[in-house]
N, C-alpha and C positions, 0 to 999 in steps of 0.2 A: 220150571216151576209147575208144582199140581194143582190145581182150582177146579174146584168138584162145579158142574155147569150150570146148576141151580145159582149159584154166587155168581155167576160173570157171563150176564146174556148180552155183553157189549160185541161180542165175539163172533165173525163170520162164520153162519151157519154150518157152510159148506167146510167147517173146520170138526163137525160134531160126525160120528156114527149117523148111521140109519136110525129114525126110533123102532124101525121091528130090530134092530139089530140084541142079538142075546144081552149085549153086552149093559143093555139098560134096561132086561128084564124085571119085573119086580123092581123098579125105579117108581119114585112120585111120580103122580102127573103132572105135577111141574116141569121136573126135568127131562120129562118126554115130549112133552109139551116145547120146553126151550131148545132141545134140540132139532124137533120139527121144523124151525123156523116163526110158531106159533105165539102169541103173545105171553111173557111170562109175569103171573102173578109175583107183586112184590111184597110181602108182609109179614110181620115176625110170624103168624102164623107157618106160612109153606117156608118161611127160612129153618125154623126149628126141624120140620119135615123132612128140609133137603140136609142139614146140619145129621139126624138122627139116620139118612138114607147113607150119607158120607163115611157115617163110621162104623155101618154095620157092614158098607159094602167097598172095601180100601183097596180091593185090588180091582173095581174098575171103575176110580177116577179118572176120569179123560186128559189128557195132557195137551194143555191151550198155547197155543205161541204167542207169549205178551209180548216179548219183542219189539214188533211192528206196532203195536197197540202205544206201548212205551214210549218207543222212537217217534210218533206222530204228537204223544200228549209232549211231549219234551219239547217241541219242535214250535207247537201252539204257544208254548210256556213261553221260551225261547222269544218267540213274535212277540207276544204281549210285554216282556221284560223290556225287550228293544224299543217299541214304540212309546211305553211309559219314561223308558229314560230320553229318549228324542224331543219330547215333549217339556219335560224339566229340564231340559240340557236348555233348549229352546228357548224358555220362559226366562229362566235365570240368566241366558245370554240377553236377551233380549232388553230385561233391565238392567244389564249391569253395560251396555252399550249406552242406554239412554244416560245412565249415571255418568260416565266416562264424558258422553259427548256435552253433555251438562259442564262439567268440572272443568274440560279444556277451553270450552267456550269462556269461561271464567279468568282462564291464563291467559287467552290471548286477548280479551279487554283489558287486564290486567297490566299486560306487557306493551299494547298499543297506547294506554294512558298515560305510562310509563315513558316512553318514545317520546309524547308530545309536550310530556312538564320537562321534562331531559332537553328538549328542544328550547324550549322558554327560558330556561336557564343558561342558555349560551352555551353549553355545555357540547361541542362538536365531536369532540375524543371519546367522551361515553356514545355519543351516540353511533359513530363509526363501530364499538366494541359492540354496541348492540344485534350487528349485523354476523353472518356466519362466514367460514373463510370462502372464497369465491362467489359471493354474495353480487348480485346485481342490482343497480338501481336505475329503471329508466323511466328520465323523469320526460312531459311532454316536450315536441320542439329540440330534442336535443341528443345528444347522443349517450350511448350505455355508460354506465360510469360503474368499474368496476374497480378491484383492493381496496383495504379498508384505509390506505391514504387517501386516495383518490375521494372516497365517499367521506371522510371526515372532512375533504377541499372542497366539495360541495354544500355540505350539511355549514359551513362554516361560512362561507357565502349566504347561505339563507338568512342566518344570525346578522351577518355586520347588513341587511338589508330593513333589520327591523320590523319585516311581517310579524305576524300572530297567529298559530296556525292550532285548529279544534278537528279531532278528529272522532270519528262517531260511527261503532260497527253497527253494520248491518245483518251479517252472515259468519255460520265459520261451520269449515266440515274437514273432517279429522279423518285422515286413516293411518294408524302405527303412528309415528313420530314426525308426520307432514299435517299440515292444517291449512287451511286455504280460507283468510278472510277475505271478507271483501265490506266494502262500508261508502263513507262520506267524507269527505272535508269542506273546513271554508279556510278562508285563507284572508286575512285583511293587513293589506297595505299602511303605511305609516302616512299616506294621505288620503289614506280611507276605501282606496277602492278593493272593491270586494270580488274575491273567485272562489264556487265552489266546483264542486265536481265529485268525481268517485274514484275511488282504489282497489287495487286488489294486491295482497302479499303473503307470499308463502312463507310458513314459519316453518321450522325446522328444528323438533327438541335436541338439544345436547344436556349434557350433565350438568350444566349452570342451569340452563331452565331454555326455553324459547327464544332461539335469534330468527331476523329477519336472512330468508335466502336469496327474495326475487321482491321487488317494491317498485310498482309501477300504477302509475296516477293521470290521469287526464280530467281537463276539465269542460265543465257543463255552459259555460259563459261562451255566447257567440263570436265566431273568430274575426276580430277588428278588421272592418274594411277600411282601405287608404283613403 
């Protein structure tokens, strides 16, 4: 590319002639000036100058290497386009994480209230369905109870015992299709006596929606001396 050197004092000096050099004889002092290295006036004035020096004298425009000049603004560009998008990418993740962990929190009170009127209801075989396959349940005192017979033989024990059981989250943190609540219970006896305590259960989205993986419960009530 040709750029007469009045137009493009962005340009290492050490890229221009000598100013005694013939070759910018009879040149404005602008552009003897700009290629000394010296400060170059900018104003329509000395541009019309260097424009009329340009065309009267075509065979010795200086030949500039933009290239490098190019390849550096490109590069600047480049950096600014990527950090502007990091930033939006950022921002937009960022709300749409809070959105997300908002919405699940919603499912999984949703699905634990769920649990507890399913419970109330005598309903043992739903509530077994509730859980995922290989699903665990350990409750305190006692041993893992695992298949969903085995937990419907439990859950069905709770029933013919007559408790009342309220369950009430406390937390819940999400990542991909596992969520990890954790909360409270109380639990009251058919002769009144009362146990609460806390939970924690990993839920696991499938295609139906939220089942329980892992549900395990101990409680807050001091352990009876003999």
């Amino acid at each position: 590319m040709i750029v007469a050197v009045a137009l493009n004092p962005l340009y290492d000096v050490r890229d221009f002639p000598s100013p005694r050099s013939n070759s910018l004889r009879g040149a404005p002092a602008d552009l003897r000036n700009s290629a000394a290295g010296r400060p170059l006036k900018v104003g329509a004035r000395h541009h019309r100058r260097a424009e009329r020096w340009t065309s009267e004298y075509q065979d010795i425009l200086i030949t500039i290497p933009l290239k490098e000049v190019n390849m550096k603004i490109d590069r600047i560009f480049l950096v600014l386009v990527m950090m502007m998008v990091a930033v939006s990418v950022s921002t937009g993740q960022t709300k749409a994480n809070k959105a997300s962990g908002s919405n699940i929190r919603n499912e999984i009170e949703a699905a634990s209230k769920g649990f507890a009127e399913t419970l109330s209801k005598g309903d043992a075989a739903k509530i077994a369905g509730m859980y995922a396959e290989g699903a665990r349940v350990l409750p305190p005192s006692a041993p893992v109870v695992q298949t969903r017979q085995k937990i419907q033989e439990f859950w069905q024990g709770f029933i013919d015992s007559k408790a009342k059981l309220s369950l009430s989250t406390s937390d819940v943190e999400a990542q991909g299709n596992v969520a990890i609540e954790t909360g409270t219970y109380e639990m009251i006896s058919p002769d009144n006596t009362r146990d609460a305590g806390k939970f924690v259960v990993v839920w696991r989205r499938h295609k139906t929606g939220w089942k329980l993986a892992v549900d395990i419960w101990n409680s807050d009530m001091p352990v009876p001396t003999k």
